[in-house]
C-alpha positions as CSV (number, residue, x, y, z in Angstrom):
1,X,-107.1,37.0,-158.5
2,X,-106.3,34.8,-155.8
3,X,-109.9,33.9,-155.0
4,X,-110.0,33.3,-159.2
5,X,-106.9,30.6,-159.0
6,X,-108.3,28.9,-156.0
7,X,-111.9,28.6,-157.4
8,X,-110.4,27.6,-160.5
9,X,-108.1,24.5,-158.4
10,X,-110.6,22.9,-156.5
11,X,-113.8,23.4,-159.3
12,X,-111.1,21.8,-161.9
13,X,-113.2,24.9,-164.4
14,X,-111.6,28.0,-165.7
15,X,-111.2,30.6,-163.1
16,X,-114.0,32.8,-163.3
17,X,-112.7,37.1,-164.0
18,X,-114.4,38.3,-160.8
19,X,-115.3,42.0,-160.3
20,X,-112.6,44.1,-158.2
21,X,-114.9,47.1,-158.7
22,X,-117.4,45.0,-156.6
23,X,-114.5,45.6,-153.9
24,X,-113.6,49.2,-154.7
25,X,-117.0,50.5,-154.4
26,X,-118.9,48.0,-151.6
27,X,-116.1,47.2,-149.3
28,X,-116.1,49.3,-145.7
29,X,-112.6,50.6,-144.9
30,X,-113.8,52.2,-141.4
31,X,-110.4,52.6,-139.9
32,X,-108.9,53.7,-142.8
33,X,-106.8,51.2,-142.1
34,X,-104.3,50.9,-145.4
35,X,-106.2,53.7,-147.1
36,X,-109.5,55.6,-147.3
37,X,-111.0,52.4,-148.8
38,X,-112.0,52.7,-152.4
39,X,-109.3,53.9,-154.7
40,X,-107.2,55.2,-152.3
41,X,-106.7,51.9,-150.7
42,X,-107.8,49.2,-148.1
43,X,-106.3,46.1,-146.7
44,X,-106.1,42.0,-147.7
45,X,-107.8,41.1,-144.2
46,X,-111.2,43.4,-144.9
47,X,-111.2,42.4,-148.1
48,X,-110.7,38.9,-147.2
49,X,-113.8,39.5,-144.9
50,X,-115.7,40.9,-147.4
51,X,-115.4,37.7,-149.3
52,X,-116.4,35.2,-146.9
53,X,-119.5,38.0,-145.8
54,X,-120.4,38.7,-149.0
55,X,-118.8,36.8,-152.1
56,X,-118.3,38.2,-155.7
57,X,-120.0,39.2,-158.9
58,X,-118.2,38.7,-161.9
59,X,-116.9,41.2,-163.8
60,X,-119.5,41.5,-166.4
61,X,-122.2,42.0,-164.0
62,X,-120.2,44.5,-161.7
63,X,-117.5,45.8,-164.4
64,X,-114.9,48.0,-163.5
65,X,-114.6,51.6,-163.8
66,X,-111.9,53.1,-162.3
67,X,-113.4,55.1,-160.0
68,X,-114.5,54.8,-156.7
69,X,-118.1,55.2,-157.0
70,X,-120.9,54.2,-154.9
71,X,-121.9,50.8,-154.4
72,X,-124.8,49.5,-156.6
73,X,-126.1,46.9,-154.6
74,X,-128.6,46.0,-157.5
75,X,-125.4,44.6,-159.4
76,X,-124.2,41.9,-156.6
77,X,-124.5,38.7,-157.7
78,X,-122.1,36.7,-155.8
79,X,-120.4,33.7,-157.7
80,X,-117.5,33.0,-155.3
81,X,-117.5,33.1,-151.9
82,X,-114.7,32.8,-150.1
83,X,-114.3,30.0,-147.1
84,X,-111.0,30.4,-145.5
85,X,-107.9,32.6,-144.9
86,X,-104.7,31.4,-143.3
87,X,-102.4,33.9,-142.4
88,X,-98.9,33.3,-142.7
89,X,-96.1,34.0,-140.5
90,X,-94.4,37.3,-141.5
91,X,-91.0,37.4,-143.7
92,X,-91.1,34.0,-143.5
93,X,-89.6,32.6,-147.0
94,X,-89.9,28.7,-146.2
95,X,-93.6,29.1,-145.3
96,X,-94.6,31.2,-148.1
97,X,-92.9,29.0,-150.8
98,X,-94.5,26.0,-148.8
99,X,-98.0,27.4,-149.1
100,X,-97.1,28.7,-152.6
101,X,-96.3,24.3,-153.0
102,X,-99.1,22.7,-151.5
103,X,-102.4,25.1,-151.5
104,X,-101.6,27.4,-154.6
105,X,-101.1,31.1,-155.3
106,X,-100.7,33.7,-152.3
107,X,-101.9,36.8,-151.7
108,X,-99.3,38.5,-150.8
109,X,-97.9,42.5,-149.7
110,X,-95.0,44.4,-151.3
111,X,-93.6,47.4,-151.8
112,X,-94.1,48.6,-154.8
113,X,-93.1,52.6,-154.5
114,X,-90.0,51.8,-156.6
115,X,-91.7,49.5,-159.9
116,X,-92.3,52.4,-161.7
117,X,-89.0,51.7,-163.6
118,X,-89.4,47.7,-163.9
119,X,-88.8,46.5,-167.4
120,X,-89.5,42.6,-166.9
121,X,-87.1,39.8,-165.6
122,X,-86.3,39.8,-162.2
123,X,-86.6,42.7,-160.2
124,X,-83.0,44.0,-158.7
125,X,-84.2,47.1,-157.0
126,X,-84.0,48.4,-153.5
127,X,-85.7,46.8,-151.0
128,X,-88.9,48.7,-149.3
129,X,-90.9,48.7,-145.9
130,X,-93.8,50.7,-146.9
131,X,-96.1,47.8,-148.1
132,X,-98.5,49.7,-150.5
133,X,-99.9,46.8,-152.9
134,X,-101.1,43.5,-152.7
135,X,-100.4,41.1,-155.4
136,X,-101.2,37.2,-155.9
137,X,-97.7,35.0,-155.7
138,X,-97.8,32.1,-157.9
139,X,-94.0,30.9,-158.0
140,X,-90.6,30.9,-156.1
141,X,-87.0,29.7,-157.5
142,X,-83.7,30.8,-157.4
143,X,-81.6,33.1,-159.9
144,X,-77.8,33.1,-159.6
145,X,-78.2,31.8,-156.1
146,X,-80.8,34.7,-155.2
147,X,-84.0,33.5,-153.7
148,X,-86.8,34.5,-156.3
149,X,-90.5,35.2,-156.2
150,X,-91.8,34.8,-159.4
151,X,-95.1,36.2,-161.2
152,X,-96.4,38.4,-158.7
């Protein structure tokens, strides 16, 4: 998603739906680092790699399936590559809402163990260390004095 909203900012043209299955099924997860790579899990930084080695199909020509699978090499048709990752300093609020400001949406990693239970607004439960999902961060703001990420 976050390679969609960038494309999408500096083209000026509506954000492409790229192919996470692409991802799922081509990307190498050698140290297991995050996961066992395909459905069971991988991490920003190979994928982030993966893009910038390899691009991405869209959607329609690699769709998703929910599986794992094998990769079908014959479906790759890159459309987006990606050119650049910064990495941010970690737990560090003022520099994520200043990226957030000035480049665009973040990806970003939470924990999201606990969500199973989240009904929409802002999110009041515990806080986690086990970081276990990555989501794109478009927005920050305050609620009741509470420092807010918004639209994860």
């Amino acid at each position: 998603e976050t390679l969609e909203s960038h494309f999408a900012l500096v083209t000026k043209q509506t954000a492409p739906v790229l192919g996470p299955q692409q991802l799922v099924s081509c990307m190498a997860n050698p140290d297991k680092c995050g996961g066992s790579g395909g459905c069971q899990g991988a991490t920003q930084p190979l994928a982030f790699t993966y893009t910038e080695t390899t691009g991405l199909s869209l959607e329609s020509s690699y769709p998703y399936t929910g599986q794992t699978g094998t990769c079908d090499t014959s479906k790759i048709a890159p459309v987006v590559t990606n050119t650049g990752v910064v990495q941010l300093p970690t737990n560090n609020y003022t520099a994520l809402i200043g990226a957030v400001a000035t480049v665009g949406p973040v990806s970003i990693s939470v924990a999201a163990g606990s969500w199973s239970s989240y009904g929409g607004g802002v999110y009041s439960g515990s806080c986690d260390y086990d970081m276990d999902h990555a989501v794109q961060l478009v927005g920050y703001g305050e609620d009741s004095g509470r420092r807010v990420l918004g639209k994860l």
